[in-house]
N, C-alpha and C positions, 0 to 999 in steps of 0.2 A: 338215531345215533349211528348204528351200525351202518344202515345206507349211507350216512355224509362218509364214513372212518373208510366203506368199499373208494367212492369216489375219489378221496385222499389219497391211498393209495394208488389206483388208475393213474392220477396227476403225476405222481413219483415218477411212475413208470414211462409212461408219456415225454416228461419231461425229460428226465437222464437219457433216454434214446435221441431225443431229439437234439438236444446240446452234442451229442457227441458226434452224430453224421453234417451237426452244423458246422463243429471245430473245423472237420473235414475237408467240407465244400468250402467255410470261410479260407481256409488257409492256401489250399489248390485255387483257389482264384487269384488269389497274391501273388502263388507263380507265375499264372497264367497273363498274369496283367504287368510281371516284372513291377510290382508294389509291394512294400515291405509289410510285414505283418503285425507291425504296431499298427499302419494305417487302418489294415481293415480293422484290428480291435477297435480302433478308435471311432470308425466309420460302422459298417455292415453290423459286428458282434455289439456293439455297442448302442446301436439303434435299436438291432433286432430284441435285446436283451431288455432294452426298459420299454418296448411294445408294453408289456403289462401296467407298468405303473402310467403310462400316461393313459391306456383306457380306463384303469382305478380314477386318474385326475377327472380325467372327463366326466365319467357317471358321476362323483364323487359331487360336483358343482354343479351339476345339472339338481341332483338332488339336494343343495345347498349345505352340503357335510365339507366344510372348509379343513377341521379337523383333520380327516381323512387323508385330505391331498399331503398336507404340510408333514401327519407325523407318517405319511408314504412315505414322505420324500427323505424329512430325518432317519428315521429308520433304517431307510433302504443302504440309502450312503452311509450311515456306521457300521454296517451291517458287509456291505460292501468292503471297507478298506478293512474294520478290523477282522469279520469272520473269516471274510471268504479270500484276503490276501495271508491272513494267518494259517488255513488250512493250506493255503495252495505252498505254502513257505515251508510247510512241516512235511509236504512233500516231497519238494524239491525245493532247494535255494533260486529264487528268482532273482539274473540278471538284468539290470536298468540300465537302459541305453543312454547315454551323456545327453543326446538329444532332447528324452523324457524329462530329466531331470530341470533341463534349462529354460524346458518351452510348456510340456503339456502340463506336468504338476507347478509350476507357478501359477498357469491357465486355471484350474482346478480349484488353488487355496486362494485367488483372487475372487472368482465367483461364489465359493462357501463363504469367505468374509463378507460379500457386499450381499448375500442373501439374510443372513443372519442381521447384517445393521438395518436392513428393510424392514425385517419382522420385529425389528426392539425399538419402537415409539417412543415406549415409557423411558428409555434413557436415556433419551434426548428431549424431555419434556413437550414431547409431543401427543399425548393422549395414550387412552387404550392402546396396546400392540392391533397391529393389521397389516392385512397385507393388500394394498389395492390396484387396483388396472395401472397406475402409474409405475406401479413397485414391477409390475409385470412387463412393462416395454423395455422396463429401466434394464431387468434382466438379460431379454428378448437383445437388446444391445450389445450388451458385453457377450452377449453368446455369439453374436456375429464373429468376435475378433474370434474364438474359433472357429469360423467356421474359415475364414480369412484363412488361416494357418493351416486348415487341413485342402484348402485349395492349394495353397504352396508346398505342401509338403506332394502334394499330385501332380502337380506341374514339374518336382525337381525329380520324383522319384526317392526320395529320403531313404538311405538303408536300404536301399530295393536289394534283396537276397536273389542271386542270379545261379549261384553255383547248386542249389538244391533244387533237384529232378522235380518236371512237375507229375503229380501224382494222379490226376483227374483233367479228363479234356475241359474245354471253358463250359460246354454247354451242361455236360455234368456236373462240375463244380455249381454254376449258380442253381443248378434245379436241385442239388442237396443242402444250397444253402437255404432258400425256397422252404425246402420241404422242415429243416431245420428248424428256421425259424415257426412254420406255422406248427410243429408238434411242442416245441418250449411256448409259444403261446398259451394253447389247446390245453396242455400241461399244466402251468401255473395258475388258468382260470377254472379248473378244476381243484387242485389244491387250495386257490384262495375261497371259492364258493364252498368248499366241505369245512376247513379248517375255520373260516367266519362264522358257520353256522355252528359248529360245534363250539365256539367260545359263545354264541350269544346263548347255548343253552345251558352252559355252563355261567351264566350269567356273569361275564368279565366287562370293564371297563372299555369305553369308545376308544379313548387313550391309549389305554391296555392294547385293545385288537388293532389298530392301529400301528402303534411304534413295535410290537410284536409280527403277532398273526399274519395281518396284510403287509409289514413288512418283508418279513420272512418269505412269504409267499411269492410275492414279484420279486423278489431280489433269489428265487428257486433260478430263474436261469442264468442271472450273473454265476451263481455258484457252482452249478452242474458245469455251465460252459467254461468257466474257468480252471475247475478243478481237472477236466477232459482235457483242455488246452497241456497245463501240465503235465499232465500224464503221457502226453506226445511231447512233451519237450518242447512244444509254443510259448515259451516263456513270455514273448512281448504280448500274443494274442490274448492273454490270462491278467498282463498285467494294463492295457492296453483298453479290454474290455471293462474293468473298472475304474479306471479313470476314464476314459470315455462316457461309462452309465452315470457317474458321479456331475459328469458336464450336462449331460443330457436331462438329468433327474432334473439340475434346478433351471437350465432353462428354457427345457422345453417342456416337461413335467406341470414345471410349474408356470413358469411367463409365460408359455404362448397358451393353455387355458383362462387363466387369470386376466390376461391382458385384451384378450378374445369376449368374454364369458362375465367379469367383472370381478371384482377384489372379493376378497373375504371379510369380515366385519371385526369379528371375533377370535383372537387365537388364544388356545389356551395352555400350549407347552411352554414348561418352566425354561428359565436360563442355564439351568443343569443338561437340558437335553440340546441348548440351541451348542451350548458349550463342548459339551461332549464331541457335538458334531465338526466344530473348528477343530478340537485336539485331534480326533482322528484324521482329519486333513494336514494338520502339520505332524503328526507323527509319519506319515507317509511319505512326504515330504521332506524329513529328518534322516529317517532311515535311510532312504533312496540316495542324498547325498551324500552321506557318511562313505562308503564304500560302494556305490554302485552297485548294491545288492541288497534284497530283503534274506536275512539267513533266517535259520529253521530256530533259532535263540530269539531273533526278532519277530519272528512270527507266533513262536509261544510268548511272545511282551504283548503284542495281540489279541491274542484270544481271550487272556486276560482279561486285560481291558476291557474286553467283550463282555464276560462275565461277570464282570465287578457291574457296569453299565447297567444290563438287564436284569441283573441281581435288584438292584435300585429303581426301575422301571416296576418290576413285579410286585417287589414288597413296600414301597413308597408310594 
């Protein structure tokens, strides 16, 4: 026990360094390329940032724990918009750009609806829920149309920020984004291996370590990265970064293993957890057009949220 709780820690530390000289590099490359810096959240931080949970996808179906992948992926994304957009709001109030609102988070609560109607069989009197290789191209498609968008928004330059000095030469910037990314890796596959071992000896639920533990775990550097973005006043990179991983989770996460690898057979998260995870996509959603801003009031309606959620995960 004490060995996994040393390694836990290590991961912590690993991790927060490593989100923070990624914010770094991510963001001085934005300059350097005259790209705005939603793109890269959307792009680089956002890729970089669900590395973990699609390596979890991968081992997860190889070892045929379909579980795993699915309450990865719920998890991660409630976990995402309500923890780590709530913290980052109690920080500082984060600005949404009129673009975000109109293009990415539509993109976002399009894909959480049509992954959730995949997984619910039974209410369409179609059998047991599942999720199979067809549910996975199905996905794998509509992820195109972002990726469609995030070619156009490259070609046009979208919000490229031209007036802030750049901070790191190019070749600097990507070898600390580089370096970024592979310590938020390194980091989170130490946190999730100590912190999974210590629930399974504390004898907790698949379920449990799942929509918890390994949640928690891979979604360590949406968190770090985001809450660092903040703290440098990267507003878009922080907010950019999670909706971005929220894209990425279900379709690359999930579709292109699934779709690759083969369907899952059996799912077994209730409609409380698929539900939670649409509400948290439309309260993001909500929020963002109301004023163009998530405030530090909305982001305690968050975390709430949060806690009511896994209040219910834990003791149910």
């Amino acid at each position: 026990m004490i060995v996994n709780i040393l390694i836990l820690l290590v991961g912590f530390v690993i991790l927060i360094y490593g989100a923070d000289i990624f914010v770094d590099g991510a963001s001085s490359l934005a300059r350097n390329f005259k790209l705005s810096p939603m793109l890269i959240g959307l792009t680089i931080v956002a890729f970089g940032t669900s590395a973990p949970e699609f390596a979890v996808s991968i081992q997860s179906l190889i070892i045929n724990n379909g579980d795993m992948i699915l309450g990865n992926v719920i998890g991660s994304n409630i976990l995402n918009t309500f923890l780590i957009l709530g913290v980052c709001a109690l920080i500082h109030s984060l600005t949404v750009k009129n673009n975000t609102v109109k293009k990415e988070l539509p993109i976002a609560l399009l894909l959480t609806t049509l992954f959730i109607v995949l997984m619910s069989d039974s209410l369409f009197s179609l059998g047991d829920n599942s999720f199979t290789r067809q549910d996975g191209i199905v996905l794998l498609l509509f992820f195109l149309v972002f990726i469609y968008y995030l070619i156009s928004m490259m070609r046009n330059k979208i919000d490229a920020d031209q007036d802030t000095p750049i901070k790191y030469t190019t070749f600097k910037s990507i070898l600390l984004t580089i370096l970024g990314i592979v310590g938020i890796i390194m980091g989170s596959r130490f946190v999730v291996d100590g912190a999974s071992t210590i629930a399974e000896l504390l004898g907790v639920s698949q379920r449990m370590i799942s929509l918890t533990i390994v949640a928690l775990g891979t979604s360590l550097p949406e968190l770090t990265t985001s809450i660092a973005a903040t703290r440098k006043g990267e507003y878009d990179i922080a907010i950019g970064n999670v909706i971005g991983s929220n894209i990425f989770n279900i379709g690359i996460v999930v579709g292109l293993p699934v779709a690759l690898l083969g369907g899952i057979n059996s799912i077994t998260f209730s409609y409380v957890d698929l539900g939670v995870l649409l509400v948290a996509s439309l309260v993001l959603f909500i929020f963002s057009f109301n004023d163009r801003k998530i405030t530090k009031p909305e982001g305690i309606m968050m975390l709430l949220l949060f806690l009511t959620y896994y209040s219910y995960v834990v003791f149910f």
